[in-house]
C-alpha positions in Angstrom: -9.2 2.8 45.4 -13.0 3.4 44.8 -12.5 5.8 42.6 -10.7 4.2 40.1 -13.2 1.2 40.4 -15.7 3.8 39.7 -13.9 5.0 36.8 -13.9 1.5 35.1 -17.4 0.8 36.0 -18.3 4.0 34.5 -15.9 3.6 31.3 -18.5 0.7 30.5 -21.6 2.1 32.1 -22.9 2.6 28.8 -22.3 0.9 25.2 -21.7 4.3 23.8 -18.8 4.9 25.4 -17.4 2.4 23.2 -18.1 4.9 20.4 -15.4 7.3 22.0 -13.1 5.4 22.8 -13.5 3.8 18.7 -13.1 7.7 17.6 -9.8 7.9 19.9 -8.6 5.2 18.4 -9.7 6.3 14.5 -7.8 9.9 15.2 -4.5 7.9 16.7 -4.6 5.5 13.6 -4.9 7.8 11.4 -1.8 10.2 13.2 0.5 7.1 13.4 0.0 5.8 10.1 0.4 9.6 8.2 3.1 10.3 10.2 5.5 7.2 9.7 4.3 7.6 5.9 5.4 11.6 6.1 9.0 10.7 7.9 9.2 7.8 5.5 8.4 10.2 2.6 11.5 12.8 4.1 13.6 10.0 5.2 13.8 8.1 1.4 13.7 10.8 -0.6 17.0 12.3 1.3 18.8 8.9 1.5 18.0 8.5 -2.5 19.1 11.8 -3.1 22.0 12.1 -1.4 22.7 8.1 -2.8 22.6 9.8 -6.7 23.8 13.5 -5.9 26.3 12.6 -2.8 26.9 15.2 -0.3 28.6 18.2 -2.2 28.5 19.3 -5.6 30.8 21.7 -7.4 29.6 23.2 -10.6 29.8 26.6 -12.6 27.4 28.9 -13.5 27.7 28.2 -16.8 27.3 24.5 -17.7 29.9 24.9 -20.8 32.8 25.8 -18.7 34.8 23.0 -18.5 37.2 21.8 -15.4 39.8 20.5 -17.3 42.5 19.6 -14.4 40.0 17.9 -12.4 42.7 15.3 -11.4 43.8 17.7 -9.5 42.0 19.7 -8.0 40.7 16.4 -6.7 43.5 15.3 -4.9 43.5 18.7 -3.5 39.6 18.3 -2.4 40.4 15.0 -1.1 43.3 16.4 1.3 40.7 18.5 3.0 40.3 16.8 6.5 36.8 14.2 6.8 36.1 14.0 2.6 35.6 10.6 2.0 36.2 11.2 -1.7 35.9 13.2 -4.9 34.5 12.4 -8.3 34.3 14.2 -11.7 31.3 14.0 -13.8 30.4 15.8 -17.2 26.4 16.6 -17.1 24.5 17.7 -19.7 20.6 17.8 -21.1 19.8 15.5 -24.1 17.0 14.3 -26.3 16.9 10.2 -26.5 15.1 8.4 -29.5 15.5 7.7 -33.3 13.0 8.6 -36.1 11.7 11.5 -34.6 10.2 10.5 -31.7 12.5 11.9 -28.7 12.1 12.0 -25.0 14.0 14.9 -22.8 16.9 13.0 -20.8 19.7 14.3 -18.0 23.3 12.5 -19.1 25.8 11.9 -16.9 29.7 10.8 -17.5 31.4 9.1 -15.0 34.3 7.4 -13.7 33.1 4.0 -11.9 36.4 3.7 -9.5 35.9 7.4 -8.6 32.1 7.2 -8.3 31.9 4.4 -6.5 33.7 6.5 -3.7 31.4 9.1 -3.5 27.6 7.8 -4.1 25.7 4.7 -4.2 25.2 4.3 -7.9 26.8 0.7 -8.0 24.1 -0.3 -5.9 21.4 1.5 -8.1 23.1 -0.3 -11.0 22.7 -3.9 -8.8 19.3 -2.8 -8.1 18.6 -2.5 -11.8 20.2 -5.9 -12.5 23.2 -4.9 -14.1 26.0 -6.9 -12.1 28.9 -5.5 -13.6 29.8 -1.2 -12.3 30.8 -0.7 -15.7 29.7 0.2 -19.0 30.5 -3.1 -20.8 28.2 -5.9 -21.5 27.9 -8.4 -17.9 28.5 -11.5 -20.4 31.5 -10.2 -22.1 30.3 -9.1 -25.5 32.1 -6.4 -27.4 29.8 -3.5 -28.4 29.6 -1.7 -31.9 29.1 1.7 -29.9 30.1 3.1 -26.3 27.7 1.3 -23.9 25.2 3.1 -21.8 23.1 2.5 -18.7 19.2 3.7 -18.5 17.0 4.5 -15.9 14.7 1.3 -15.4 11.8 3.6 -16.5 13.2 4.5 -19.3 11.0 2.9 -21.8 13.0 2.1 -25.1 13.2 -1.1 -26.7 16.4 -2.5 -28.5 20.1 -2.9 -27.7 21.1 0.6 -29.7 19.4 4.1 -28.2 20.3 7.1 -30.2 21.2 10.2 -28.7 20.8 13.9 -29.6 22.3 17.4 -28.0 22.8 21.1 -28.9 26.0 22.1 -27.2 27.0 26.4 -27.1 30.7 27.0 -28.4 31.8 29.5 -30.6 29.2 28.2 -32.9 26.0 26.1 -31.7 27.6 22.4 -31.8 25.0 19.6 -32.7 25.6 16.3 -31.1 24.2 13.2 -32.3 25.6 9.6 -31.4 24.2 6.0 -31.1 25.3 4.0 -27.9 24.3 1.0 -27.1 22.7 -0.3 -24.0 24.5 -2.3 -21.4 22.2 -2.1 -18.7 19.7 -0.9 -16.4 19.4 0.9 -13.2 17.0 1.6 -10.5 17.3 4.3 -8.0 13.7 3.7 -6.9 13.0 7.5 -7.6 10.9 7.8 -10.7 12.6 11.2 -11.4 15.7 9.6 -11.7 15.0 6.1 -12.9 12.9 8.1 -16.1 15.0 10.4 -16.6 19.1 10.2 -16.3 21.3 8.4 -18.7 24.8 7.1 -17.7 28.0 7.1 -19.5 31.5 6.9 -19.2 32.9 10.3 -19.2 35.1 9.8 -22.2 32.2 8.6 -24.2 29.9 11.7 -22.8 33.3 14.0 -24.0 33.4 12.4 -27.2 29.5 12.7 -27.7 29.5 16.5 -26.8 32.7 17.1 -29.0 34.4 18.6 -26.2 38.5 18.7 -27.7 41.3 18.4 -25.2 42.3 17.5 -22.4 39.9 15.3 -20.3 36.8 17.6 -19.1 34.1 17.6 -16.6 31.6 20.3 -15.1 30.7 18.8 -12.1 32.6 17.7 -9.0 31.2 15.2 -6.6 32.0 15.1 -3.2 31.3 12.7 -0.3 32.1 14.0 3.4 32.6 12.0 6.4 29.3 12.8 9.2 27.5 15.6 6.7 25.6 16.9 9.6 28.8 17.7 11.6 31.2 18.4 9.0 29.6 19.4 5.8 29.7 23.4 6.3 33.1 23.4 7.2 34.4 20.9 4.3 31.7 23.3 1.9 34.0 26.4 2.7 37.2 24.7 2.8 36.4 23.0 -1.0 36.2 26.8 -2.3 39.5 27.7 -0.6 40.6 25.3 -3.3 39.6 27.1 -6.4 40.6 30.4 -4.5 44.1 29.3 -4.2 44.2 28.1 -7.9 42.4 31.1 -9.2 41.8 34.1 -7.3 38.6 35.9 -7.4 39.5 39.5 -8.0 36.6 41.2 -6.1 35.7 39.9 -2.2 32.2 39.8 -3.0 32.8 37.1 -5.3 33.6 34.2 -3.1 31.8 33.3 0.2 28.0 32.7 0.3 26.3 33.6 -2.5 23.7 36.1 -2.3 20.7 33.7 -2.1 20.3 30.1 -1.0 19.8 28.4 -4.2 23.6 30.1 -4.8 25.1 28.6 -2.2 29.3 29.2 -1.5 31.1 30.6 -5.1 33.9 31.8 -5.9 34.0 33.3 -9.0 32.5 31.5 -11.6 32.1 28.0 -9.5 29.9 27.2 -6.8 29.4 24.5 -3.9 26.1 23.3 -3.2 25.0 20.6 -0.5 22.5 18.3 -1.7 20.0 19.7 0.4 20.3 22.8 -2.4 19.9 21.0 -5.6 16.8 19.6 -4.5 15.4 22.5 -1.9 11.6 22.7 -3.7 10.9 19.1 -3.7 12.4 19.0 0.0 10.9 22.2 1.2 7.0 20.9 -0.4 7.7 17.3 2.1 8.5 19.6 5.1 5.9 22.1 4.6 3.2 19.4 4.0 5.0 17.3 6.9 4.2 19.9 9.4 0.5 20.9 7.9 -0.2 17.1 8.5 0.7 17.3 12.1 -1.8 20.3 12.9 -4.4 18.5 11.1 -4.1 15.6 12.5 -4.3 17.5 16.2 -7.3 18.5 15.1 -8.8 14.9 14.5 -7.8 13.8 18.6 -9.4 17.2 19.0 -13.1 16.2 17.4 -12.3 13.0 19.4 -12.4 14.7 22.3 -15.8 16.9 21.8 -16.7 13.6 21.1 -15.9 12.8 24.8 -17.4 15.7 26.2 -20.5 15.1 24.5 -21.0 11.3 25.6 -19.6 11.6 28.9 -22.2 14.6 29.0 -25.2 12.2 28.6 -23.3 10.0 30.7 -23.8 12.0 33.6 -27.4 13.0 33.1 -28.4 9.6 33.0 -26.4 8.6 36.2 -27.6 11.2 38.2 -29.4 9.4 40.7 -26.8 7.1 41.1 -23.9 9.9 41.6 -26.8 10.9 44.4 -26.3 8.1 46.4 -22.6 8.1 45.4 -22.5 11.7 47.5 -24.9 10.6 50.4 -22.7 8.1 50.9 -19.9 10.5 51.3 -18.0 11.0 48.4 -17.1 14.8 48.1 -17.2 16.6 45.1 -13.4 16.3 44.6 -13.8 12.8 44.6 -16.7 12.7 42.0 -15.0 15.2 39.7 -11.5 12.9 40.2 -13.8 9.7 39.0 -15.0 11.4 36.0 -11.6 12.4 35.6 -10.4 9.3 35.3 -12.8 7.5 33.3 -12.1 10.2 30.9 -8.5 9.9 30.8 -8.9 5.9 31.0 -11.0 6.6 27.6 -8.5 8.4 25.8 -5.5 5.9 27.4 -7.5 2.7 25.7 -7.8 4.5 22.2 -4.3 5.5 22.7 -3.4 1.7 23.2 -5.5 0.2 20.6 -4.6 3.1 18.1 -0.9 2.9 18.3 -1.7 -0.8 18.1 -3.7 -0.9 15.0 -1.3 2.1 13.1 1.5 0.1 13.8 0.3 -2.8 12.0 -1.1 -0.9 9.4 1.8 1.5 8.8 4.4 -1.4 8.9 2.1 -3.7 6.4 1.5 -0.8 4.0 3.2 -1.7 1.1 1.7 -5.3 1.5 -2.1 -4.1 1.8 -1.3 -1.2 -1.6 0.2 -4.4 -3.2 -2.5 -6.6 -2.4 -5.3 -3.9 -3.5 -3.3 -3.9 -6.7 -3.1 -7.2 -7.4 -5.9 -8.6 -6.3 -8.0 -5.9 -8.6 -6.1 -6.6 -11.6 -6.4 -10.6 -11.2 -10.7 -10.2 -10.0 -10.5 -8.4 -13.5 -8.5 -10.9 -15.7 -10.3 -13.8 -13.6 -12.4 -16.1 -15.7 -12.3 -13.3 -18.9 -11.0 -14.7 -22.0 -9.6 -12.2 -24.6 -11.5 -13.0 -27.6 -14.6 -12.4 -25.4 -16.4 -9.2 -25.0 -16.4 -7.6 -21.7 -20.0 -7.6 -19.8 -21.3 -9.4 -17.2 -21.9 -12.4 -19.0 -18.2 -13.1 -19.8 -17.4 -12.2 -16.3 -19.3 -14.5 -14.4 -16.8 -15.8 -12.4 -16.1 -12.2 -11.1 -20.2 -12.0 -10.9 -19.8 -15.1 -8.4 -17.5 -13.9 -6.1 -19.6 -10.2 -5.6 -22.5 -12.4 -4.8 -20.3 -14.6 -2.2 -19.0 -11.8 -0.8 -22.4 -9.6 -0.4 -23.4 -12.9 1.5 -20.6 -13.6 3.4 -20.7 -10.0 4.6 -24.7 -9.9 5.0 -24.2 -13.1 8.0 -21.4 -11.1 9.7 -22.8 -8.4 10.4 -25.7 -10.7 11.8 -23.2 -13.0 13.5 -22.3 -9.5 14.7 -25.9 -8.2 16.6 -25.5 -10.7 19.0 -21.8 -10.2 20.2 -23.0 -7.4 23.0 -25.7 -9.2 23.8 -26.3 -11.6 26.9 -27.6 -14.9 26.1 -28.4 -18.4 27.9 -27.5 -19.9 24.5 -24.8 -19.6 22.3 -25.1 -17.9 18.7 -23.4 -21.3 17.0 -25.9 -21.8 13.8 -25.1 -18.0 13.0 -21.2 -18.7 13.6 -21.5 -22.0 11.9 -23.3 -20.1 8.7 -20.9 -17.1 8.9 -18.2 -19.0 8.7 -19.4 -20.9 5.8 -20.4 -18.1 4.3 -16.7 -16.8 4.7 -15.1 -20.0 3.4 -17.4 -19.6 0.4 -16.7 -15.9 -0.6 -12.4 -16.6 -0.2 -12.8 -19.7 -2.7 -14.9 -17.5 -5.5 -12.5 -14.3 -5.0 -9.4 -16.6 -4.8 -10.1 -18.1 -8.2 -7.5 -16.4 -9.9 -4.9 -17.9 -7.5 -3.8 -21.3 -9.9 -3.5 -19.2 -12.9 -1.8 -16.3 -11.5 1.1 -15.0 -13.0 3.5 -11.8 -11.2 3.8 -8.9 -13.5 5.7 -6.6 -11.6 8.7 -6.5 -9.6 6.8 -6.4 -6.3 4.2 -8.6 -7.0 3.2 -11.3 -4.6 4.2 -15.0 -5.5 1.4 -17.2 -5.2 1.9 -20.9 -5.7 -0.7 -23.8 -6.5 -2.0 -24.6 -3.5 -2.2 -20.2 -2.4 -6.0 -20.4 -2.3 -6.2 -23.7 -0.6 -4.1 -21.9 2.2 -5.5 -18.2 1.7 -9.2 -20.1 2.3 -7.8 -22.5 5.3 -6.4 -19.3 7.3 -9.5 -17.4 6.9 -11.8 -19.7 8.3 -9.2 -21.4 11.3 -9.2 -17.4 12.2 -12.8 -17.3 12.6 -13.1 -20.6 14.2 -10.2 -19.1 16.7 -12.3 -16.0 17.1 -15.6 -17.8 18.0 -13.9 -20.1 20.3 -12.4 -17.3 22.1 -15.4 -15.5 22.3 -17.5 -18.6 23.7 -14.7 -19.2 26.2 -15.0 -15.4 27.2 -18.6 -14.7 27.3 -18.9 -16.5 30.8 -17.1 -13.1 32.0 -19.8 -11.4 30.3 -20.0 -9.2 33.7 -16.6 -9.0 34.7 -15.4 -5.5 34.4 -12.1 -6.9 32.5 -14.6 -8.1 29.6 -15.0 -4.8 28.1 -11.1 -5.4 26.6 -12.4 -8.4 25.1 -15.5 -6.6 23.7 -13.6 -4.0 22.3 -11.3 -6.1 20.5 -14.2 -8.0 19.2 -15.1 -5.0 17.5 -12.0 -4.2 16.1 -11.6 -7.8 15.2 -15.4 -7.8 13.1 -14.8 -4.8 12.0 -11.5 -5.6 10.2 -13.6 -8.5 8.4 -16.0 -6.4 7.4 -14.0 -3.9 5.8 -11.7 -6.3 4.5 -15.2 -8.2 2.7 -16.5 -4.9 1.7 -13.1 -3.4 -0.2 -12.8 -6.8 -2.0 -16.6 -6.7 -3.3 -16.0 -2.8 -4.0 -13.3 -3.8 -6.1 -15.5 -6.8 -8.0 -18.8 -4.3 -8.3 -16.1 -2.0 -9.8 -14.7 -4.4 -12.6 -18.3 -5.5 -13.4 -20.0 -2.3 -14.0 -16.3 0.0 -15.2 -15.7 -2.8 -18.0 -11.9 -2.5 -17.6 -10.1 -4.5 -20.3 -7.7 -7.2 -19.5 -4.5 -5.2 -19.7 -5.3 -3.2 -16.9 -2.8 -3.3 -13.8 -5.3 -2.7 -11.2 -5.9 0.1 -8.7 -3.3 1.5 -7.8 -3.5 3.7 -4.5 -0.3 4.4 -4.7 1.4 6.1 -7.8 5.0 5.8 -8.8 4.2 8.8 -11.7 2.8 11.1 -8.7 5.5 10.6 -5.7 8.2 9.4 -7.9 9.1 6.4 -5.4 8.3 3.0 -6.5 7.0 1.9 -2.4 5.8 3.4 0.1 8.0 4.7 2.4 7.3 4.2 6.2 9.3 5.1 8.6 8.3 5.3 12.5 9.0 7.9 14.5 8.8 6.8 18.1 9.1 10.4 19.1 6.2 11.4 17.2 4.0 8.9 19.3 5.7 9.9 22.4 3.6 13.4 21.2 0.5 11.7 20.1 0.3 10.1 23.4 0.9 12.8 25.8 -1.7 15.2 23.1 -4.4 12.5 23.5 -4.3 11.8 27.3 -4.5 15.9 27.3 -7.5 16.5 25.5 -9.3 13.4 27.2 -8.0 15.2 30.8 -9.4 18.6 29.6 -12.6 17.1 27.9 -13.6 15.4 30.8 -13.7 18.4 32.6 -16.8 19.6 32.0 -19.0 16.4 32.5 -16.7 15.8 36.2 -17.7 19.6 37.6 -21.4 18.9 36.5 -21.5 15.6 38.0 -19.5 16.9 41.1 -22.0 20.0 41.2 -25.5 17.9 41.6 -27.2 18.3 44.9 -27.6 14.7 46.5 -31.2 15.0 47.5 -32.5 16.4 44.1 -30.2 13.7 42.5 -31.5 10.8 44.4 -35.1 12.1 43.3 -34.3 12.0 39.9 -36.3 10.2 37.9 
């Protein structure tokens, strides 16, 4: 039982320690938080996908081959055992403008009762507020043209979009047809939402002058339990086209000779939906698992950093581990105290890291948003657009820099005196800190009454937002400094160092919170940004093609960052135990 008492009074022998356990904690932060945003990154993108593209697609080589009796080979698709349905689309490449000015789009013909069977693009279409899973006006109102539905960053003004193709027949076939627009959708993938164009497919066959019977090129196909069933039903679905054409050589149906192919027979092919999109997928997974060994390497610097304190640890406790061995503790026990202590170093960072990466993994979207908005509101605050932009005309924003410079100047003086043991209590530096604190959220709140959302995800902040925003900050610090004057009587008691730690996490959250918001108001006074800009954003939806960030936590992922962390505290504190374990008593007791 000593020993572990020994371990603990060691873990706090020194205010250094602290700085360990702090970098334990940093390097399991940092793992949880990348690692829910990776598996968030993979676990979106797939679901959006497969949402748009559905499980299985049939298609020929050759986009101008038609399937003209898609009815049935349908039904015949949708008699294979766990397809949940099958859906005909007519896909082709377009231009979208008038007057010249054109933008490259992907148009898609549909049936909505078919498609609603096999993807989730009613609920992109609900998403994008269009009520109706239709191509009709949602009020009722008869259109001069066949309607259409954009992606919701598709940026075109008006009710009527013109459209413009080059199709390959006997003859190149120029397509050009206004529709009119019905509706938005968002997917929440930019590539999408920027991109495709829907239709009905008997407006899409009329604008590609495609004669005849009714045509598609694409076949859709949802399975029951992908993972499970999706190679079987893959294989099966070409048995269908087998059976309705023959392929005259065997080489021409089965897998195709590389993976992009996928199964074909003859001139059609089935691909899964991991296919159609294998580079984007295959860049996530490869930068998925380069994240993980890099971020080994960050619990790995941690634990050098372990070896080095625990190092001076032990050459400053010698004499003390003298008398620890006269007493007689053996060197097993020694080395199992370092031991120990080491492993209890790496446990509390694991704690308070999994702790802290949580919270900031789960609140992600919120602190992007609020980095966002708050820049593009410290901006706008106080500036008047005939005005010109300098200091002068932004002296509210000039204000709150100076609030916050002093609010953050008294915490970190409110801070010296938090490890320190006094007879009296700190409470004119609390008092002024906290002042100070209520002073700098009033000045960089004054954009609060005036504020107006301009974005979908924006924050709504009513009239009395920075009356609240102001009374939460400073009943947290009064919490905090009530806390702490109720705790510092245990000043001694070796539970106090859980206190102190949080202490520090606790300060040092305020602090970076004050310093990012005066980084952002020293930015907008000496960048000049005019007053349409929509703030910093961290975060973009042009880059990642997702409008949020997606998080998604894997719990077996920490399972791994635990057990790696508690292994390279074990193995770092090896080295400091055996030297500790190895000092003679009698020269250690002499050492001065």
């Amino acid at each position: 039982m000593y020993k572990l008492f020994m371990a603990f009074r060691y873990l706090r022998a020194h205010k250094i320690i602290y700085f360990s356990i702090v970098g334990v904690t940093l390097g399991i932060m940092t793992m949880v938080v990348v690692t829910s945003l990776m598996g968030g990154f993979s676990r979106d993108m797939k679901s959006r996908i497969r949402g748009m593209q559905t499980d299985i697609v049939v298609m020929s080589f050759d986009k101008n081959l038609w399937i003209t009796d898609y009815q049935e080979i349908c039904k015949s698709i949708e008699a294979i055992p766990h397809v949940k349905g099958c859906a005909p689309r007519l896909e082709y490449d377009a231009w979208l403008g008038r007057s010249g000015s054109y933008s490259d789009v992907h148009i898609v013909g549909v049936i909505p009762s078919e498609e609603r069977k096999v993807s989730e693009l009613e609920t992109f279409f609900r998403k994008g507020l269009k009520e109706k899973f239709n191509f009709e006006d949602d009020g009722g109102t008869p259109t001069r043209n066949p309607g259409v539905v954009l992606g919701a960053e598709l940026q075109r003004a008006g009710t009527t979009v013109g459209l413009l193709s080059a199709r390959q027949g006997t003859t190149p076939i120029l397509c050009v047809k206004d529709f009119d627009v019905v509706g938005r959708f968002r997917s929440g993938m930019v590539e999408y939402d920027s991109n495709y164009v829907f239709m009905d497919i008997a407006a899409a066959q009329e604008f590609l002058q495609v004669a005849g019977k009714p045509s598609a090129n694409v076949l859709a196909v949802a399975v029951e339990n992908y993972e499970l069933y999706g190679q079987t039903v893959r294989a099966q679905i070409l048995d269908v086209f087998h059976a309705r054409r023959p392929c005259l050589h065997p080489e021409d149906h089965g897998p195709g000779p590389y993976y992009n192919m996928g199964f074909r027979c003859g001139p059609y092919r089935a691909l899964t939906w991991e296919q159609t999109r294998r580079v984007l997928l295959q860049a996530v997974e490869v930068e998925k698992g380069m994240m993980y060994i890099l971020l080994s390497f960050i619990v790995l610097v941690a634990g050098f950093n372990i070896v080095a304190i625990y190092t001076l640890v032990v050459r400053a406790k010698t004499r003390d581990i003298g008398i620890l061995r006269a007493l007689g503790g053996t060197e097993g026990g020694v080395t199992s105290i370092f031991l120990m202590s080491g492993g209890l170093c790496g446990f509390i960072g694991s704690i308070f890291g999994i702790i802290l990466g949580l919270l900031l993994a789960l609140n992600l979207n919120e602190v992007l948003d609020f980095i966002r908005v708050v820049s593009r509101e410290i901006n706008r605050m106080g500036l008047l657009t005939s005005q010109p932009l300098n200091a002068v005309s932004r002296g509210a924003t000039a204000a709150a820099g100076m609030a916050l410079l002093v609010a953050l100047g008294l915490l970190f003086w409110t801070w010296r005196v938090l490890y320190k043991e006094r007879h009296r209590h700190p409470w004119t530096r609390m008092i002024a800190a906290g002042v100070a604190l209520r002073v700098a959220s009033w000045y960089s709140t004054g954009w609060m009454p005036d504020y107006r959302p301009n974005d979908h995800y924006d924050a709504d902040f009513g009239p009395d937002s920075r009356w609240i925003f102001t009374g939460v900050i400073v009943l947290i610090w009064a919490v905090f400094c009530g806390l702490w004057r109720f705790l510092d009587r245990y000043r001694r008691h070796p539970s106090w160092i859980f206190f102190g730690f949080g202490a520090t996490i606790f300060m040092s959250a305020a602090a970076l919170g004050l310093f990012a918001t005066l980084a952002i108001a020293a930015g907008v006074l000496f960048g000049q940004p005019d007053s349409s800009w929509p703030g910093l954003e961290l975060f973009s939806r042009k880059i990642y093609y997702l409008d949020r960030v997606p998080v998604f936590v894997d719990y077996g992922a920490l399972v791994y960052i635990v057990i790696w962390t508690l292994f390279v505290s074990f193995c770092c504190s090896i080295y400091p135990a055996l030297r500790a374990a190895a000092a003679n008593p009698v020269e250690a007791i002499r050492d001065e």
